[in-house]
PDB file of N, CA, C, O and CB in Angstrom:
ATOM      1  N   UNK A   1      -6.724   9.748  16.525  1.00  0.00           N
ATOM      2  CA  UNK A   1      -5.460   9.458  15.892  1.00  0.00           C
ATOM      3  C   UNK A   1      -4.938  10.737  15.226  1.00  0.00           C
ATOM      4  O   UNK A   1      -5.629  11.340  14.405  1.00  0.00           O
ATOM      5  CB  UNK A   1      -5.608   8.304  14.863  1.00  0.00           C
ATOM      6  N   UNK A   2      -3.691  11.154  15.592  1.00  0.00           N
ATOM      7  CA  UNK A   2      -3.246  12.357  14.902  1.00  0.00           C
ATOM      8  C   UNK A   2      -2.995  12.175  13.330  1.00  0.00           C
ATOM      9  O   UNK A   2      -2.212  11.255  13.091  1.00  0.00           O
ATOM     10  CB  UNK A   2      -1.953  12.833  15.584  1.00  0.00           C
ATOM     11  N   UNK A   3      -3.340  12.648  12.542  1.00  0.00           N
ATOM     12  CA  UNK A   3      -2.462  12.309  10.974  1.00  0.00           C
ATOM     13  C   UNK A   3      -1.973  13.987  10.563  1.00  0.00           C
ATOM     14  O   UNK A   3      -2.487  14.685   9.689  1.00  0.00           O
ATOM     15  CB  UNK A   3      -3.844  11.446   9.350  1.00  0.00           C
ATOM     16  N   UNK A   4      -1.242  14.228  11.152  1.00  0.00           N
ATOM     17  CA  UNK A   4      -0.109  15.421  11.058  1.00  0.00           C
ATOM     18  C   UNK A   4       0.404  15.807   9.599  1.00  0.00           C
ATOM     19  O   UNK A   4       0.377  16.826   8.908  1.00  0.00           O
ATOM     20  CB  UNK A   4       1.250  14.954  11.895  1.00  0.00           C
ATOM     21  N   UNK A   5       0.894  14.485   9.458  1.00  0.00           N
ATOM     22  CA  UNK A   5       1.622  14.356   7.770  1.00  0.00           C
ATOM     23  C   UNK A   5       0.957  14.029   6.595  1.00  0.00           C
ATOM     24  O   UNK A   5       1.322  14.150   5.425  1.00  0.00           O
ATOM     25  CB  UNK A   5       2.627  13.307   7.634  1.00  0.00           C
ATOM     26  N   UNK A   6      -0.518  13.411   7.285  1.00  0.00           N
ATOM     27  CA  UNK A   6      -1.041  13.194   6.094  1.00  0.00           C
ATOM     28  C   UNK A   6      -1.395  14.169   5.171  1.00  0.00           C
ATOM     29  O   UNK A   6      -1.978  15.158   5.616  1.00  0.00           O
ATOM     30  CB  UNK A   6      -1.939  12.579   6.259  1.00  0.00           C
ATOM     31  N   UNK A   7      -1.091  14.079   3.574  1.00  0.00           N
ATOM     32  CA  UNK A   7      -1.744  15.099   3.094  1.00  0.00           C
ATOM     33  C   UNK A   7      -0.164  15.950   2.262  1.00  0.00           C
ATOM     34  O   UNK A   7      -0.038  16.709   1.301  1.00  0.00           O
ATOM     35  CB  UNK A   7      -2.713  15.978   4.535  1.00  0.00           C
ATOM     36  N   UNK A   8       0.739  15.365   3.173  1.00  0.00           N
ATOM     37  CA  UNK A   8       1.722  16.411   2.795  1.00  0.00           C
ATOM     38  C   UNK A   8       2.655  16.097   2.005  1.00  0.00           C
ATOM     39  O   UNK A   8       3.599  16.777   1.603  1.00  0.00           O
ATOM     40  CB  UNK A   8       2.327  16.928   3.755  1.00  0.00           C
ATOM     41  N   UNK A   9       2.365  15.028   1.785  1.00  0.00           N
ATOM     42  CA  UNK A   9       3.462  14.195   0.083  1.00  0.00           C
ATOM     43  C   UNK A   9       4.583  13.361   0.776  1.00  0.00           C
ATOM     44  O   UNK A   9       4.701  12.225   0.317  1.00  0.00           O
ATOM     45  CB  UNK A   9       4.643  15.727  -1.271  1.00  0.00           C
ATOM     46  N   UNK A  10       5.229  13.619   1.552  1.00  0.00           N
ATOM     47  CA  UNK A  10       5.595  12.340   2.737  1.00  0.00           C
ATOM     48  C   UNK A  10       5.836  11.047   2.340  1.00  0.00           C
ATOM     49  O   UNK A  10       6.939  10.565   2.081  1.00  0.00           O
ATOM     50  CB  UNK A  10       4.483  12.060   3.720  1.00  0.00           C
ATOM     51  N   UNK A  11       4.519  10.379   2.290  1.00  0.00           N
ATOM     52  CA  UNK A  11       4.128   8.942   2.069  1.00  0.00           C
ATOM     53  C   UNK A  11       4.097   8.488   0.554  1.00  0.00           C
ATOM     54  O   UNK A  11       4.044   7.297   0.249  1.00  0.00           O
ATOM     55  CB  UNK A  11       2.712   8.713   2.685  1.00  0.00           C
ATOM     56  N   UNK A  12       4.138   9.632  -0.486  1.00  0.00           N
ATOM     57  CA  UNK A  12       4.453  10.039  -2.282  1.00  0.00           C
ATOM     58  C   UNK A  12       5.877   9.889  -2.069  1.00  0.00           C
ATOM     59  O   UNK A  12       6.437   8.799  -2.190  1.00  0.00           O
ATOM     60  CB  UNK A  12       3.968  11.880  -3.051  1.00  0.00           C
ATOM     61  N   UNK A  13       6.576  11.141  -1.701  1.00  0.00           N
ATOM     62  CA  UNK A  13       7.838  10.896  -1.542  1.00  0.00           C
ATOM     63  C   UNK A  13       8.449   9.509  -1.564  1.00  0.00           C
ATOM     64  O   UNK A  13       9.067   8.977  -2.486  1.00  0.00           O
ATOM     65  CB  UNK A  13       8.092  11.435  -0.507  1.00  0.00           C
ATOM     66  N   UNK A  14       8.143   9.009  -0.320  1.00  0.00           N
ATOM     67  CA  UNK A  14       8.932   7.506   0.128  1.00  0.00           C
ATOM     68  C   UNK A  14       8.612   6.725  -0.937  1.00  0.00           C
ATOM     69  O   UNK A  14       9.599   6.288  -1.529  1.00  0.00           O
ATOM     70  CB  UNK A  14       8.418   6.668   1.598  1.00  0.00           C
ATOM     71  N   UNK A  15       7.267   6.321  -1.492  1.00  0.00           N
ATOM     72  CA  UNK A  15       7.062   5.222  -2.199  1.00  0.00           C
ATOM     73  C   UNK A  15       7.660   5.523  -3.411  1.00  0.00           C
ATOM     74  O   UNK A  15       7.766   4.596  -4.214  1.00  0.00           O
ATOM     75  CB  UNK A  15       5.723   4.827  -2.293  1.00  0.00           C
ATOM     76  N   UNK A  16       8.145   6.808  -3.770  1.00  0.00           N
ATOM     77  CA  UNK A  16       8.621   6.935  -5.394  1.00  0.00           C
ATOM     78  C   UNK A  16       9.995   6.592  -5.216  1.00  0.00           C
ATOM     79  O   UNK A  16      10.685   6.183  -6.149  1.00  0.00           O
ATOM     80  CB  UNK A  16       8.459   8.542  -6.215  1.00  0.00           C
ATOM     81  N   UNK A  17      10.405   6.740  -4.088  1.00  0.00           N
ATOM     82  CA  UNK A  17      11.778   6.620  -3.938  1.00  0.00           C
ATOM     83  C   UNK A  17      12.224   5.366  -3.836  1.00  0.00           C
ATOM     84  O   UNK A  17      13.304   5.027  -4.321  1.00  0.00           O
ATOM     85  CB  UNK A  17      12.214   7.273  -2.937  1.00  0.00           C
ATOM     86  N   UNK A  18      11.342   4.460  -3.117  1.00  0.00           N
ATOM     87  CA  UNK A  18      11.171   3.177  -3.354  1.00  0.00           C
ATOM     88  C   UNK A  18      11.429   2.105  -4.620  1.00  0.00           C
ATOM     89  O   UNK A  18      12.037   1.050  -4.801  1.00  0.00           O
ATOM     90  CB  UNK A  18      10.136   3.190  -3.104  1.00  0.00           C
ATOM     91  N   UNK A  19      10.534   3.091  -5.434  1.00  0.00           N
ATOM     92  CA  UNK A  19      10.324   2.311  -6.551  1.00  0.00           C
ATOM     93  C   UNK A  19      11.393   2.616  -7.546  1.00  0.00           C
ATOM     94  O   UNK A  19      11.664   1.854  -8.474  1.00  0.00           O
ATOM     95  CB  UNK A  19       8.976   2.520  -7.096  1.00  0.00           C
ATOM     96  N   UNK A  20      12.079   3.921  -7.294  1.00  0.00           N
ATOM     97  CA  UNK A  20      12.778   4.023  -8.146  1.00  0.00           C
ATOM     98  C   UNK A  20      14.845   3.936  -8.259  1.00  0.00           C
ATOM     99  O   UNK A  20      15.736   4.324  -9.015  1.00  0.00           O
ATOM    100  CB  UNK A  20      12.106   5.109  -8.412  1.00  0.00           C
ATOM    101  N   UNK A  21      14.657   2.970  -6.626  1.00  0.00           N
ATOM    102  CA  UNK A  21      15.670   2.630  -5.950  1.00  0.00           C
ATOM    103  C   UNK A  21      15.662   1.119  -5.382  1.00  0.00           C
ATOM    104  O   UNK A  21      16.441   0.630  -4.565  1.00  0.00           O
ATOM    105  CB  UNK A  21      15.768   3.593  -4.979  1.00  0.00           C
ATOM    106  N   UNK A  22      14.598   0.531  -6.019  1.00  0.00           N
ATOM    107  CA  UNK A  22      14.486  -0.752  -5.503  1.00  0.00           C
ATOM    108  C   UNK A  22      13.971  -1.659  -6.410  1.00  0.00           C
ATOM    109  O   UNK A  22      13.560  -1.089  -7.421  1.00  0.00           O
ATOM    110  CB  UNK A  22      13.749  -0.776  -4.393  1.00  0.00           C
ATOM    111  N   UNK A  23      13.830  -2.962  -6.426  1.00  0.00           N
ATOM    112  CA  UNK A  23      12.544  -3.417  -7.472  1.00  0.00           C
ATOM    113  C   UNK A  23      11.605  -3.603  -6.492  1.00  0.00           C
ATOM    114  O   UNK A  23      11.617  -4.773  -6.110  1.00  0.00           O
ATOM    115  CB  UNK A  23      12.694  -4.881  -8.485  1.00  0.00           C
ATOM    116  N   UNK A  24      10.984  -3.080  -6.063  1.00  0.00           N
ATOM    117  CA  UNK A  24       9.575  -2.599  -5.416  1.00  0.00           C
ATOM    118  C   UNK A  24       8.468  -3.351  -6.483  1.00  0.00           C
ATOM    119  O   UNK A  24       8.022  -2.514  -7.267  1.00  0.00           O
ATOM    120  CB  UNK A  24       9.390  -0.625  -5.400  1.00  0.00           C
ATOM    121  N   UNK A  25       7.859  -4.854  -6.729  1.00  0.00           N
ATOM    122  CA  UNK A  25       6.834  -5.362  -7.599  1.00  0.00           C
ATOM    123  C   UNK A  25       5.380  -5.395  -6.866  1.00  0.00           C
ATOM    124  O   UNK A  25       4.383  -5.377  -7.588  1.00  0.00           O
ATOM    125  CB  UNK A  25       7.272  -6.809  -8.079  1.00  0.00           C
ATOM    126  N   UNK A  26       5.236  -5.440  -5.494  1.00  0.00           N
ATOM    127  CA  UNK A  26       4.339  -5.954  -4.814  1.00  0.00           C
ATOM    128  C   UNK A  26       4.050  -5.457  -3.582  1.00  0.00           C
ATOM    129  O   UNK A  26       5.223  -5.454  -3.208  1.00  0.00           O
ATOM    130  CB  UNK A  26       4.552  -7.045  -4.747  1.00  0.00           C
ATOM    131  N   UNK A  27       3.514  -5.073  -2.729  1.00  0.00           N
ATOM    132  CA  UNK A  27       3.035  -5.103  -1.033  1.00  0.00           C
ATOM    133  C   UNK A  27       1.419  -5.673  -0.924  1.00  0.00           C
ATOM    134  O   UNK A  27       0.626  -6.023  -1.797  1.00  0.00           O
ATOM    135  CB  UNK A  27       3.076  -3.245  -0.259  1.00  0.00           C
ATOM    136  N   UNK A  28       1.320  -5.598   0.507  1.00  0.00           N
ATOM    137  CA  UNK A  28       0.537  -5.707   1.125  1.00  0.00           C
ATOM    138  C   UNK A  28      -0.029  -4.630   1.373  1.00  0.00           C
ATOM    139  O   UNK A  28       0.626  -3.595   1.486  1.00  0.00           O
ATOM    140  CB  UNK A  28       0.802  -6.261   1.869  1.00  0.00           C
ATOM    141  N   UNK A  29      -1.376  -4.662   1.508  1.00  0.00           N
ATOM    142  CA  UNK A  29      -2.196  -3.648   2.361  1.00  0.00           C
ATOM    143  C   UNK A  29      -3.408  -4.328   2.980  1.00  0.00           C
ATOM    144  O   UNK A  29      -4.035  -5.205   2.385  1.00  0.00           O
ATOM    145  CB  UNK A  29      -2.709  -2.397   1.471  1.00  0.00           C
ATOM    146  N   UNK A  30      -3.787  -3.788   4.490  1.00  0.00           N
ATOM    147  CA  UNK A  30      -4.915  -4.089   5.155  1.00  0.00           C
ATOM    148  C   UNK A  30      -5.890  -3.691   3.953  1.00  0.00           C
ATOM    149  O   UNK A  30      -5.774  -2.661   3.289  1.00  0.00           O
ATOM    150  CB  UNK A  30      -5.085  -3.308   6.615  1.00  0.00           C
ATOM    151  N   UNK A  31      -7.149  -4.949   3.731  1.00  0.00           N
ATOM    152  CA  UNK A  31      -8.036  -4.982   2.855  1.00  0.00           C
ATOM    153  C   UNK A  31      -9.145  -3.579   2.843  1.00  0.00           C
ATOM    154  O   UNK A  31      -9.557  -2.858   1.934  1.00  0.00           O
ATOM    155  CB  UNK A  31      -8.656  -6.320   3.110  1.00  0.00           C
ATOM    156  N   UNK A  32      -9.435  -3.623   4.712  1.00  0.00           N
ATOM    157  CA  UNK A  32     -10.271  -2.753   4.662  1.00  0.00           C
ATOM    158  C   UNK A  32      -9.992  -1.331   4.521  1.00  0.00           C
ATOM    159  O   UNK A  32     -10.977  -0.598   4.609  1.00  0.00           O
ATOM    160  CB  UNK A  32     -10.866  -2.951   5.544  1.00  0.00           C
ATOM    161  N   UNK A  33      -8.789  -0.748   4.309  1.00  0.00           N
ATOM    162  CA  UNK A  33      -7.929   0.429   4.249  1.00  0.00           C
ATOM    163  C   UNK A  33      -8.103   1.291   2.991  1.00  0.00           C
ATOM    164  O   UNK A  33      -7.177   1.726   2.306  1.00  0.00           O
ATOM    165  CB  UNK A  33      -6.514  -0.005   4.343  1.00  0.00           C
ATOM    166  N   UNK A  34      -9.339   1.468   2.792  1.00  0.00           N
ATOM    167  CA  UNK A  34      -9.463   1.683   1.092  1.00  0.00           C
ATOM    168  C   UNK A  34      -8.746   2.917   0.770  1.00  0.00           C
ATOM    169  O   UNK A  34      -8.575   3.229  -0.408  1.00  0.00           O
ATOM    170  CB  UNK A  34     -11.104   1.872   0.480  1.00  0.00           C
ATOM    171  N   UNK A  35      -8.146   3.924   2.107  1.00  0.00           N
ATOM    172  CA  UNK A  35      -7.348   5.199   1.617  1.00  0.00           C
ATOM    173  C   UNK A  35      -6.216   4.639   1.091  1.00  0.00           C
ATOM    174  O   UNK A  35      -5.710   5.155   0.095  1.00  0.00           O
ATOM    175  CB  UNK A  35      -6.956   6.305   2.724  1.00  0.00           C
ATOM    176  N   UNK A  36      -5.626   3.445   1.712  1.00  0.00           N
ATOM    177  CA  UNK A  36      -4.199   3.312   1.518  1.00  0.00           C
ATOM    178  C   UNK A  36      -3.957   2.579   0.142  1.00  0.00           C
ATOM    179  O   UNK A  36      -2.984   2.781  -0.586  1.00  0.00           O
ATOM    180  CB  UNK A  36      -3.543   2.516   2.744  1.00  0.00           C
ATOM    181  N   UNK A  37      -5.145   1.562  -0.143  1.00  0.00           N
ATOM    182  CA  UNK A  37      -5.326   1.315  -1.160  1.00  0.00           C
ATOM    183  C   UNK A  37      -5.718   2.114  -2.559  1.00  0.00           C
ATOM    184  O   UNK A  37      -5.573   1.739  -3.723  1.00  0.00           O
ATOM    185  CB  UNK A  37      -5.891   0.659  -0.840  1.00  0.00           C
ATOM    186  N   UNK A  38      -6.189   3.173  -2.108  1.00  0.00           N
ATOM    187  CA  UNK A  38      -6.127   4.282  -3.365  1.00  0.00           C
ATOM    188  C   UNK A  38      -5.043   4.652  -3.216  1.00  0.00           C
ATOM    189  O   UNK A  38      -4.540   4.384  -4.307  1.00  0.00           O
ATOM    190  CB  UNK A  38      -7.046   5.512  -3.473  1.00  0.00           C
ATOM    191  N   UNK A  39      -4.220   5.133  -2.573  1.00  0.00           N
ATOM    192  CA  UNK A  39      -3.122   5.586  -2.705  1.00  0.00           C
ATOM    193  C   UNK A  39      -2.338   4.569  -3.010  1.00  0.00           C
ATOM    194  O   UNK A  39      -1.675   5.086  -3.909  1.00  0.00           O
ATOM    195  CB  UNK A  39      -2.764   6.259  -1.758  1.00  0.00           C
ATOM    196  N   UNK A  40      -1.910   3.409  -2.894  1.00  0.00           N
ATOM    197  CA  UNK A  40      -0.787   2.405  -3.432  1.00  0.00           C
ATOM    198  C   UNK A  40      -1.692   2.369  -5.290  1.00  0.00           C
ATOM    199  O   UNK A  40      -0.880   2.100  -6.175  1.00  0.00           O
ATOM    200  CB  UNK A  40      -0.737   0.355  -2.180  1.00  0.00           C
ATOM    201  N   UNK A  41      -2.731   2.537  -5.649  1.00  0.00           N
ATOM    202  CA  UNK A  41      -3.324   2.705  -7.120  1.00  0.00           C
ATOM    203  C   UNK A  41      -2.810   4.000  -7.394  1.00  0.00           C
ATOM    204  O   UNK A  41      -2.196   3.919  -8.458  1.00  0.00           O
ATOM    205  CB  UNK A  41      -5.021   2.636  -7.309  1.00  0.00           C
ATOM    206  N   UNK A  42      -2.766   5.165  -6.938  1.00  0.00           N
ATOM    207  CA  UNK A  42      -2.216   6.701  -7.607  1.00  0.00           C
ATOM    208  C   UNK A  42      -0.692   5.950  -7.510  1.00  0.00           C
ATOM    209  O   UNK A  42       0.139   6.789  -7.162  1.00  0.00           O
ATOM    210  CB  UNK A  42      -2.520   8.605  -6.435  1.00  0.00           C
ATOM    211  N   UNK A  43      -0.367   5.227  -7.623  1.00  0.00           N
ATOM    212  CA  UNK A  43       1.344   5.200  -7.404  1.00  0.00           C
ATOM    213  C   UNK A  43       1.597   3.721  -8.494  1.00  0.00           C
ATOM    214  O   UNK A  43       2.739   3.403  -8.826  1.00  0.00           O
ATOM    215  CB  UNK A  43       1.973   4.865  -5.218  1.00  0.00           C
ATOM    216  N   UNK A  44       0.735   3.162  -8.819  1.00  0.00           N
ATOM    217  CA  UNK A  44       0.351   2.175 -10.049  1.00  0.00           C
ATOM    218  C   UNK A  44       0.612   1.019  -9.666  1.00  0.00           C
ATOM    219  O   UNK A  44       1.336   0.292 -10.347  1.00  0.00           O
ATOM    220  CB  UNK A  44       1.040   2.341 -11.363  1.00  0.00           C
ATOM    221  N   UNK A  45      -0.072   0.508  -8.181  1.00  0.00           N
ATOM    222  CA  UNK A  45      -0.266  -0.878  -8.142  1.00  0.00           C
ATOM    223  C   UNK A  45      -1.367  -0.883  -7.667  1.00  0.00           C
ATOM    224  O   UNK A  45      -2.045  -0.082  -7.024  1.00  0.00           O
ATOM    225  CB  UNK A  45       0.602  -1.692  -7.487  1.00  0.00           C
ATOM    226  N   UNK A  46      -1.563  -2.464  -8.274  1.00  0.00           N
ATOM    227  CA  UNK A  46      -3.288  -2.819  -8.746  1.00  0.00           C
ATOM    228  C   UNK A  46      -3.555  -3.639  -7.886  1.00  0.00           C
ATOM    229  O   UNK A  46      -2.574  -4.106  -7.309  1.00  0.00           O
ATOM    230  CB  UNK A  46      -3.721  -3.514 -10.249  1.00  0.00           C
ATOM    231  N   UNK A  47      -4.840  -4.110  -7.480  1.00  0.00           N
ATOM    232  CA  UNK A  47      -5.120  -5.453  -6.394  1.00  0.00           C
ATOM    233  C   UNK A  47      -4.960  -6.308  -6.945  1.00  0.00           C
ATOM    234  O   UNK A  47      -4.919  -6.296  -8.176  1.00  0.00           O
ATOM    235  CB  UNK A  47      -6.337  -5.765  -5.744  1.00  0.00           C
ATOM    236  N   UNK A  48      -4.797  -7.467  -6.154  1.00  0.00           N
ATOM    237  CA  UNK A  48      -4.711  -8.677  -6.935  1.00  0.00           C
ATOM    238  C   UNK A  48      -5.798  -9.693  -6.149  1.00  0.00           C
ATOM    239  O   UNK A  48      -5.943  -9.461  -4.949  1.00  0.00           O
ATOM    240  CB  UNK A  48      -3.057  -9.271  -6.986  1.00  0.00           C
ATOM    241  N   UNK A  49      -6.602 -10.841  -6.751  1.00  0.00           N
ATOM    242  CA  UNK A  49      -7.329 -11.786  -5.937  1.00  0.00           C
ATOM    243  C   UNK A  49      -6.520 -12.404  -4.803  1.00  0.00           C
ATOM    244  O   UNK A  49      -7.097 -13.177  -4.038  1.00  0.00           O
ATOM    245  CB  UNK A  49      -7.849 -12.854  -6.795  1.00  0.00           C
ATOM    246  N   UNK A  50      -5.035 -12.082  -4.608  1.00  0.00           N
ATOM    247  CA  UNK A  50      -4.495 -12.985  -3.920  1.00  0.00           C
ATOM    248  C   UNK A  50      -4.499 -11.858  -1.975  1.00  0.00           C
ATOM    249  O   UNK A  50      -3.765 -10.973  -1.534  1.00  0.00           O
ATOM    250  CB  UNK A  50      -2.712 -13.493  -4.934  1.00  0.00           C
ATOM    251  N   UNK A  51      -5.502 -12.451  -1.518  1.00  0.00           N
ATOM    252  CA  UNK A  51      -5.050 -12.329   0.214  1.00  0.00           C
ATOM    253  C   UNK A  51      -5.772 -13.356   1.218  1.00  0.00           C
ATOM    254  O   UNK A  51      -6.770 -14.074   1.286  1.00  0.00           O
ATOM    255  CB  UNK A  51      -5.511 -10.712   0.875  1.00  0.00           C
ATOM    256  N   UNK A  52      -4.337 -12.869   2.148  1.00  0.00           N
ATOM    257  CA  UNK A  52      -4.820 -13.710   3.387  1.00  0.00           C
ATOM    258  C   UNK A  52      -4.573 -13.171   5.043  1.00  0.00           C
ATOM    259  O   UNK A  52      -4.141 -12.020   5.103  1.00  0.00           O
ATOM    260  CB  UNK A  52      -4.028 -15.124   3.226  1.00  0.00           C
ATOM    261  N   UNK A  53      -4.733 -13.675   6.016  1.00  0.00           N
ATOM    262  CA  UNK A  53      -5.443 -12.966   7.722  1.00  0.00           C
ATOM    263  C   UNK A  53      -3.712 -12.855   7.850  1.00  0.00           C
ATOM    264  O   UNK A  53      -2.648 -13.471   7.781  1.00  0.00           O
ATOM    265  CB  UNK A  53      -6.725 -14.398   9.383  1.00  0.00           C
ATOM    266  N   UNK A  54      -4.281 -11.729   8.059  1.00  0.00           N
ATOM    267  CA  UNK A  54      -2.700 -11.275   8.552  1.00  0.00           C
ATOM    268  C   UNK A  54      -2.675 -11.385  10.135  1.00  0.00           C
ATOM    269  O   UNK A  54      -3.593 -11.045  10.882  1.00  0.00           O
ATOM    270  CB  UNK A  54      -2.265  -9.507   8.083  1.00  0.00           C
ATOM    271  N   UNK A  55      -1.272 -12.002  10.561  1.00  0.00           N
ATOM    272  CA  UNK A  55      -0.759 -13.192  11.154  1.00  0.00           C
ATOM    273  C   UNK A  55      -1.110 -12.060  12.589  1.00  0.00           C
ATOM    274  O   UNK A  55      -1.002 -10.839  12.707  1.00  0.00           O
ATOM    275  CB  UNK A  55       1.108 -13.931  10.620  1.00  0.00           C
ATOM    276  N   UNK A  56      -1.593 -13.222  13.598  1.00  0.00           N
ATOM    277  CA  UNK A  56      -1.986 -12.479  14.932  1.00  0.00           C
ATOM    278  C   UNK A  56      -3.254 -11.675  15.033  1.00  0.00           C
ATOM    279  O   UNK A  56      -3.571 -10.899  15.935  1.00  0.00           O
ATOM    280  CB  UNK A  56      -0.941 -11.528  15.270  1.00  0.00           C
ATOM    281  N   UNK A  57      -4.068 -12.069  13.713  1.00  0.00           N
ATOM    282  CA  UNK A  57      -5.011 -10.309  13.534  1.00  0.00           C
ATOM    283  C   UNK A  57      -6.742 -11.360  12.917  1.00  0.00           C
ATOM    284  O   UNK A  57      -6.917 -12.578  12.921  1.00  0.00           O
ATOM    285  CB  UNK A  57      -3.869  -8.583  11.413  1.00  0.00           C
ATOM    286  N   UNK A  58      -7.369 -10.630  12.628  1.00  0.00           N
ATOM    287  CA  UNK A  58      -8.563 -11.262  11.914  1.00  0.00           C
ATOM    288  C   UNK A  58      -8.940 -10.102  10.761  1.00  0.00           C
ATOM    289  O   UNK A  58      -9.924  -9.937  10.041  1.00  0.00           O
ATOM    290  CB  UNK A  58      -9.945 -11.602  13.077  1.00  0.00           C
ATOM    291  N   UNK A  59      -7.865  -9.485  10.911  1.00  0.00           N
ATOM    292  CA  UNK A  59      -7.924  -8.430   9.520  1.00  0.00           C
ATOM    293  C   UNK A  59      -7.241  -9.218   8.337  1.00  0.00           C
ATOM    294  O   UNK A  59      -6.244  -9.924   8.484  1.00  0.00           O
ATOM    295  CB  UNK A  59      -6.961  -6.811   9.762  1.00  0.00           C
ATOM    296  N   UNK A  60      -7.965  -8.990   7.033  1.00  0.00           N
ATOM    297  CA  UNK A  60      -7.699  -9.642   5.688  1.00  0.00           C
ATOM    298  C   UNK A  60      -6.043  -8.293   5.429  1.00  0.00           C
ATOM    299  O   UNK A  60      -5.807  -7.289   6.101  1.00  0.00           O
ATOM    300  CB  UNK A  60      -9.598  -9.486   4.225  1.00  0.00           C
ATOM    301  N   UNK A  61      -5.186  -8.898   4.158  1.00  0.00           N
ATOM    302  CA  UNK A  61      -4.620  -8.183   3.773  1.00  0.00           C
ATOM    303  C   UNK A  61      -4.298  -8.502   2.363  1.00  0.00           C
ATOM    304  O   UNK A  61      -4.167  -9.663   1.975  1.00  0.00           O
ATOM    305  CB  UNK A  61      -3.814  -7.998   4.556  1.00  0.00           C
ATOM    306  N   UNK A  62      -4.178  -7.515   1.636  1.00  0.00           N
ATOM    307  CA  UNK A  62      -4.216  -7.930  -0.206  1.00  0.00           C
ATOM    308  C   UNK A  62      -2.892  -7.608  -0.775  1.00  0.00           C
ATOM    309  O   UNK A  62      -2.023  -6.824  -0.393  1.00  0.00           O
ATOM    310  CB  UNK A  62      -5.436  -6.907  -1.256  1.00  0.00           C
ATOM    311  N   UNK A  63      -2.953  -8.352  -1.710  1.00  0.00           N
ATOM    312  CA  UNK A  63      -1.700  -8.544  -2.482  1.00  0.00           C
ATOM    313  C   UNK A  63      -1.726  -7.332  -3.511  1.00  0.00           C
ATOM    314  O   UNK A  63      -2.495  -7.525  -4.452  1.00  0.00           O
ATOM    315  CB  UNK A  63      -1.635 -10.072  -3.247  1.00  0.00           C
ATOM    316  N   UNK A  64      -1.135  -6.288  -3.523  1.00  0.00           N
ATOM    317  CA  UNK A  64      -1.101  -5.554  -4.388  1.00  0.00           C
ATOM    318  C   UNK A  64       0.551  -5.549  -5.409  1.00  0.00           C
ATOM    319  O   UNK A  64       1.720  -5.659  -5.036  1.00  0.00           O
ATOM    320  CB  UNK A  64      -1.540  -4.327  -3.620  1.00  0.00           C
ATOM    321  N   UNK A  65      -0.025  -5.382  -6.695  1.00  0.00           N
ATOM    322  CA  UNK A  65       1.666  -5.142  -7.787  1.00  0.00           C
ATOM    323  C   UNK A  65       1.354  -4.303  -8.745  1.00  0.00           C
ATOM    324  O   UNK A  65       0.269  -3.789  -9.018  1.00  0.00           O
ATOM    325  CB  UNK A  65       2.397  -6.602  -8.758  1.00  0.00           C
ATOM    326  N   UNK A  66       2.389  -4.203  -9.239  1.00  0.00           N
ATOM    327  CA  UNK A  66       2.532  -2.848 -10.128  1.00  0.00           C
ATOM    328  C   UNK A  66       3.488  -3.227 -11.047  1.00  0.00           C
ATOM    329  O   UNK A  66       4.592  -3.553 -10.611  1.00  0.00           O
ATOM    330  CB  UNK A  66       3.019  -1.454  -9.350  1.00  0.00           C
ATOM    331  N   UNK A  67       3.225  -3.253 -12.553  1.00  0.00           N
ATOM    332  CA  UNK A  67       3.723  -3.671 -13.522  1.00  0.00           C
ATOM    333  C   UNK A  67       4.664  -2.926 -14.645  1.00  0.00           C
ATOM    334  O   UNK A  67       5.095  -3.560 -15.608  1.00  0.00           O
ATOM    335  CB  UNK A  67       2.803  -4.107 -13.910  1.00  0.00           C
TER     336      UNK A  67
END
């Protein structure tokens, strides 16, 4: 898998812009994804107990928000 961009603030960029152009409270993330999940935490949303099989898949996905 190429990750070209990773690394390069890109994916910082978008989500700040997000948040600071939207009410952005909540996403999803694949459970087992623990990069993406540290990274949605450096950006200040937290897990929550709440997930479920994301649709078509047997992968879990978690409720993440940011307060």
């Amino acid at each position: 898998m190429d990750y070209f961009f990773q690394s390069q603030g890109v994916g910082s960029a978008l989500i700040e812009y997000a948040k600071e152009n939207y009410p952005v409270t909540y996403l999803w993330a694949i459970e087992k994804n623990v990069e993406a999940i540290h990274f949605y935490e450096r950006h200040g949303f937290h897990t929550t107990k709440n997930k479920k099989l994301e649709e078509g898949t047997t992968e879990y996905i978690v409720k993440m928000e940011r307060y």
